[in-house]
C-alpha positions in Angstrom: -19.6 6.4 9.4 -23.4 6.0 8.3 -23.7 3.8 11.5 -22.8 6.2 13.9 -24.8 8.7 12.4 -27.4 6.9 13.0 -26.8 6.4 16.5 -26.8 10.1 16.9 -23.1 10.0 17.3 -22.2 12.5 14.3 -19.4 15.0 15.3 -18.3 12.9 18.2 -14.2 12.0 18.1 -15.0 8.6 17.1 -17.2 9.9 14.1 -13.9 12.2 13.5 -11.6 9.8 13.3 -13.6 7.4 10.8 -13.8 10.6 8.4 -10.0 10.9 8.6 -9.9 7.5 7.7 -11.5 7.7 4.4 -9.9 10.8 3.7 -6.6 8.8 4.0 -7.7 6.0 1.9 -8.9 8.2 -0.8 -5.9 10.2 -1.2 -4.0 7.0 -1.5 -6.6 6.1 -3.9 -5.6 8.8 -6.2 -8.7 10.9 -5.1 -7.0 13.8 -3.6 -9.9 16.5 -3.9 -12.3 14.0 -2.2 -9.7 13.0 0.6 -8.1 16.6 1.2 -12.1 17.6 2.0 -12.9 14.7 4.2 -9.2 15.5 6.5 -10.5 19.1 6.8 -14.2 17.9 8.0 -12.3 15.6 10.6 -9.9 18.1 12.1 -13.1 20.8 12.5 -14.8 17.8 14.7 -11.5 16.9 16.2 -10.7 20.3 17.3 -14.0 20.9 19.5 -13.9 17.9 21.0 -12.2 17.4 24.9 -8.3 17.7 25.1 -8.4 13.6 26.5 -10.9 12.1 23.8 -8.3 9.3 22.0 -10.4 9.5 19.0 -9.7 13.2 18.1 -6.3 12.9 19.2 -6.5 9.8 16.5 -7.6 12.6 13.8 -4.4 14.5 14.3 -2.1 11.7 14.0 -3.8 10.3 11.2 -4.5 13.6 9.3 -0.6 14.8 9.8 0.4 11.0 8.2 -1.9 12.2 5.4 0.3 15.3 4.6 2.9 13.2 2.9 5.7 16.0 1.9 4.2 18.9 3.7 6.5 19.3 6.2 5.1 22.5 7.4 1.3 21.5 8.1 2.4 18.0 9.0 4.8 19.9 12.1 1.4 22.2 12.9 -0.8 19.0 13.3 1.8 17.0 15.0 2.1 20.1 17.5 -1.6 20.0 18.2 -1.6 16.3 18.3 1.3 17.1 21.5 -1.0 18.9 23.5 -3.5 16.5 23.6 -0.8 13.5 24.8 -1.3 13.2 28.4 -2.7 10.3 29.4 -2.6 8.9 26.2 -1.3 5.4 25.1 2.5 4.4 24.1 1.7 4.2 20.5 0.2 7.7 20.4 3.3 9.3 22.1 5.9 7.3 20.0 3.3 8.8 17.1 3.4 11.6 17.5 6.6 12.6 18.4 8.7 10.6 15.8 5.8 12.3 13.8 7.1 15.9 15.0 10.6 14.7 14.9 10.6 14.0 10.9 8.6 17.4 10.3 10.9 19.2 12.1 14.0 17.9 10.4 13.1 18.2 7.1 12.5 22.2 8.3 16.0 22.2 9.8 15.7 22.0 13.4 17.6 19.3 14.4 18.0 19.4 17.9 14.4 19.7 18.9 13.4 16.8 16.5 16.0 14.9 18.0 14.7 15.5 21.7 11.5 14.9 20.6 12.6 11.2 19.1 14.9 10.1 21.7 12.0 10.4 24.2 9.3 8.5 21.7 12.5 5.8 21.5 13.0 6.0 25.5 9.2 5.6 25.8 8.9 2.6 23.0 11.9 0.5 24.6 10.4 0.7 28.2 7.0 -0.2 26.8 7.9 -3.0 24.5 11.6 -3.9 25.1 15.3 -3.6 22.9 13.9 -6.0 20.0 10.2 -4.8 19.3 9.2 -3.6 16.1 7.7 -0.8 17.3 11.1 0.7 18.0 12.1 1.0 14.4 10.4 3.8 13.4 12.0 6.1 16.4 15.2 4.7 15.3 15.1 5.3 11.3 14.1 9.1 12.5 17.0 9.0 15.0 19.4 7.9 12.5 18.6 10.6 10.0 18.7 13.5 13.1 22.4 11.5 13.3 23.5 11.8 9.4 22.4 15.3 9.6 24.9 15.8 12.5 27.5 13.9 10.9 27.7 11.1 12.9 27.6 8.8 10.0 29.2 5.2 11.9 26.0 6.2 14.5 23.5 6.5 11.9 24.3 3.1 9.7 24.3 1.2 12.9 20.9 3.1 13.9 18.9 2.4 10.6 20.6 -1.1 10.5 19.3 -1.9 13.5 16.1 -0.5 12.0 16.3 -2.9 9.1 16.7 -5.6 10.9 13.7 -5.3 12.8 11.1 -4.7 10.7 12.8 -7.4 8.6 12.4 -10.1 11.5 9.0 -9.4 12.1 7.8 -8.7 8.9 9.9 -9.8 5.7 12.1 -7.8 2.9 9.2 -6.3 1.1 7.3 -5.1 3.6 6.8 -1.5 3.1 8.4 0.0 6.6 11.4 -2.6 5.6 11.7 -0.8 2.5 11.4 2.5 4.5 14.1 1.4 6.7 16.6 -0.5 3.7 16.3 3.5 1.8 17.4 4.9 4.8 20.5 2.7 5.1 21.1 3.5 1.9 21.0 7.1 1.9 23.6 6.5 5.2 25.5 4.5 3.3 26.4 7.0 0.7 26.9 9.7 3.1 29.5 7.4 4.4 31.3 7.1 1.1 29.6 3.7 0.6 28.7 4.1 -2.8 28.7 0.6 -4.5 26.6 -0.7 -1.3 24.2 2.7 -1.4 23.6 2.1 -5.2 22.9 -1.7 -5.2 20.8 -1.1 -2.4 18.7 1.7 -3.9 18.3 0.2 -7.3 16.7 -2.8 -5.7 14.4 -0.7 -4.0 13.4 1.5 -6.6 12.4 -1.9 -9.1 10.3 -3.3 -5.5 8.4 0.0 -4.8 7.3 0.0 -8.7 6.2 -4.0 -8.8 4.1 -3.3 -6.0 2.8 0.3 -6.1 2.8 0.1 -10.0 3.9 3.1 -12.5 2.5 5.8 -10.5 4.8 5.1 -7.3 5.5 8.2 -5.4 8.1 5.3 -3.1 10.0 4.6 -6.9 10.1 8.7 -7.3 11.8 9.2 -3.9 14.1 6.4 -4.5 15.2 7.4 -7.9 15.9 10.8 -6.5 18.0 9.7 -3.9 19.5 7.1 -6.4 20.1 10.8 -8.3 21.8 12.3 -5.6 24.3 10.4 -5.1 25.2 9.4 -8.9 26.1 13.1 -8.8 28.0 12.8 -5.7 29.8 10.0 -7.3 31.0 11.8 -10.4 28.0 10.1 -12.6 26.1 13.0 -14.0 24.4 11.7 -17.0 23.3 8.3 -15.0 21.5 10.8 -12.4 19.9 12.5 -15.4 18.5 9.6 -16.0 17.4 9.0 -12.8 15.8 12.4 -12.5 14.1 11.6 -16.0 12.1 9.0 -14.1 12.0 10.8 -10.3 10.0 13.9 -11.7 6.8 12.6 -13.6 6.5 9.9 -10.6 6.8 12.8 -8.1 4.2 14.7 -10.1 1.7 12.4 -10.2 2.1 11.4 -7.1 2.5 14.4 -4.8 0.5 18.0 -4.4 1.8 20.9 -6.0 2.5 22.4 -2.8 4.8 19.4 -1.6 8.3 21.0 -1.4 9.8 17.5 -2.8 8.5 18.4 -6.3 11.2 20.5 -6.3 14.3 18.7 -5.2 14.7 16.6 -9.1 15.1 20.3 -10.0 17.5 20.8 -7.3 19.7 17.8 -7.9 19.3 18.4 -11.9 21.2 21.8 -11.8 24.1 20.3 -9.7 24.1 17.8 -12.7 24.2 20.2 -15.3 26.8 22.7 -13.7 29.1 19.9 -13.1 28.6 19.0 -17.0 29.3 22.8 -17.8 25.2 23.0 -19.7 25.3 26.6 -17.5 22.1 27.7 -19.5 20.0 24.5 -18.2 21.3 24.5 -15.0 20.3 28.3 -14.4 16.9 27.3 -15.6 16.5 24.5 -13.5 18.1 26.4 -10.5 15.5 29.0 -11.0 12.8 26.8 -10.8 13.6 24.9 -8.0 14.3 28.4 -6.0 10.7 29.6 -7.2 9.3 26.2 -6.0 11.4 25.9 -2.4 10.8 29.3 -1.5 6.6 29.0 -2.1 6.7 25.8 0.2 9.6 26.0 2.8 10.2 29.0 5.6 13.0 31.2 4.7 16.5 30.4 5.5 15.6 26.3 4.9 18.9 24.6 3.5 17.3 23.7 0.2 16.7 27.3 -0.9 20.3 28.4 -0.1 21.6 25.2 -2.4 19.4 26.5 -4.9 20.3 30.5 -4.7 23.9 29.4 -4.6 22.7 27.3 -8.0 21.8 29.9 -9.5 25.0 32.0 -9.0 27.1 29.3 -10.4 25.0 29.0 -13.3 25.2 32.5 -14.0 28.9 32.8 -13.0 29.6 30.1 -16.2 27.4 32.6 -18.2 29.8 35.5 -17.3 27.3 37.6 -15.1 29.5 37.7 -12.6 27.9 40.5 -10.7 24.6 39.1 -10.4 26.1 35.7 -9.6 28.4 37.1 -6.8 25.5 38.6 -5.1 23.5 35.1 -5.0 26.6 33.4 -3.5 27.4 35.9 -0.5 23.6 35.5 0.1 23.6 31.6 0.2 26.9 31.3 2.1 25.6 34.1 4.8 22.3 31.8 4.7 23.8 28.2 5.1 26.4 29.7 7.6 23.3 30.6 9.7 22.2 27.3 9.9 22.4 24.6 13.3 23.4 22.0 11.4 24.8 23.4 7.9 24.9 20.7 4.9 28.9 21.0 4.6 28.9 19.6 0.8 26.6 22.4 0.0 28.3 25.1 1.8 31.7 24.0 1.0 30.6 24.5 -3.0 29.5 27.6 -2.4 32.6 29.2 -0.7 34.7 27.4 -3.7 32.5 29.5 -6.4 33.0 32.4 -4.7 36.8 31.8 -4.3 36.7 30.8 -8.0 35.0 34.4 -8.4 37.5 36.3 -6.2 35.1 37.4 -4.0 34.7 37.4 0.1 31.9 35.5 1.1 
């Protein structure tokens, strides 16, 4: 950076893209302020500079990757980074679009993130062939866009074949490998898998802590996925436990306006209603709705589980009123959806048979 401000090259792309760069390294660092100010003094330069300077376009891609968890801004950047795509190399398409792709499926919209990943996997395969490692990525985002649409045989063989690859070329505890062997897990389970889902995850969870060390935001995602599906599985105080040691990791680890702080909180209340504790699981229901609807657009899946939540909780409580009302909203809202998350939906229109009300 100090070099090329010495050669008068300040507030050039290049220049940018170096700033990004630290900013990166020093939220991964832990220094989150310093990082955070150094991203926003990149994008300024990246966004005056010409629509076909690589560098800038470098900014965006590397700014968005920055954004861990903030779906919303990462989906902005990624967006800006699209414009700025013709003419620009492989690796910046398949980028930025499995980029986009990701944002836009943690937001919901499942059939433009997987248009925009089918054509960053068409354009990585005709660049570097069926067996690259380069094609991994596109297919572990792929493979989610397929559990989402309940093709669950399509996904497992999709983020197998992702495994596999980054395996090959660069060993079990690599970190995309362990990207790739959580997302084969989390397939897994949706498939009814369990025994493999949970030896899978537990293993992962113990890697991503012996190399990150105790402040792993990896180990926190893992051990709320590992959560997840202990409650899917009937093993509500085992995902307790997992959620005691997803939440402080997540904390740490993530901003306080990273929508994933909330999903323990989420996952605990399902916990606790199935364990009949109705006055912890309305207070963790509430939370997680105050946190999802700060950080998520309306009508996002994760704020209907949570509304319906909190009707359940209350139902157990005997406000029956107030909890009828939150169910006909979250049914109405998860109804609404492209791709509706049938588990969730299905629970909901069971509490509000339970209560003898139409949905």
């Amino acid at each position: 950076i100090q070099l090329l401000e010495a050669a008068g090259l300040g507030g050039t792309g290049l220049h940018a893209d170096r700033i990004a760069y630290r900013g990166a390294l020093r939220i991964a660092r832990g220094d989150r302020e310093g990082g955070e100010a150094d991203l926003t003094d990149a994008l300024l330069m990246a966004r005056q500079a010409p629509h076909n300077d690589r560098s800038a376009l470098s900014v965006f891609i590397r700014v968005a990757g920055a954004k861990h968890a903030l779906w919303q801004e990462q989906r902005a950047l990624f967006e800006e980074a699209l414009r700025r795509l013709p003419g620009a190399s492989a690796n910046s398409e398949i980028e930025v679009r499995t980029g986009l792709a990701r944002a836009l499926l943690e937001l919901g919209d499942v059939s433009g993130a997987e248009a925009n990943v089918r054509l960053a996997l068409e354009r990585a395969e005709r660049v570097y062939g069926p067996d690259h490692p380069r094609l991994a990525l596109p297919l572990s985002v792929l493979g989610y866009a397929m559990r989402r649409r309940g093709d669950l045989d399509g996904a497992i063989e999709t983020h197998r074949r992702a495994y596999r690859l980054s395996e090959a070329a660069f060993g079990r505890d690599y970190k995309s490998t362990l990207a790739h062997q959580n997302s084969l897990a989390l397939a897994l389970a949706d498939a009814g898998r369990t025994e493999e889902a949970v030896e899978l995850l537990n293993g992962l969870a113990e890697a991503y802590l012996r190399i990150d060390g105790p402040g792993s935001r990896r180990a926190g995602e893992t051990y709320q996925n590992l959560a997840t599906l202990q409650v899917r599985a009937g093993g509500y105080e085992a995902a307790l436990h997992s959620l005691d040691r997803a939440e402080p990791l997540l904390a740490l680890s993530l901003p306080e306006t990273a929508p994933m702080r909330a999903y323990p909180l989420l996952t605990r209340s399902e916990a606790l209603l199935n364990l009949h504790r109705y006055a912890e699981a309305k207070e963790a229901a509430d939370a997680a709705f105050a946190k999802l609807t700060a950080t998520l657009p309306a009508g996002h899946f994760a704020i209907e589980i949570a509304r319906c939540r909190m009707g359940i909780a209350r139902a157990g409580q005997g406000e029956d009123e107030a909890a009828a009302q939150l169910i006909r909203e979250a049914i109405s809202g998860l109804s609404a959806l492209e791709s509706p998350p049938e588990r969730h939906r299905a629970a909901c229109l069971a509490a509000a048979s339970a209560l003898g009300i139409a949905p």
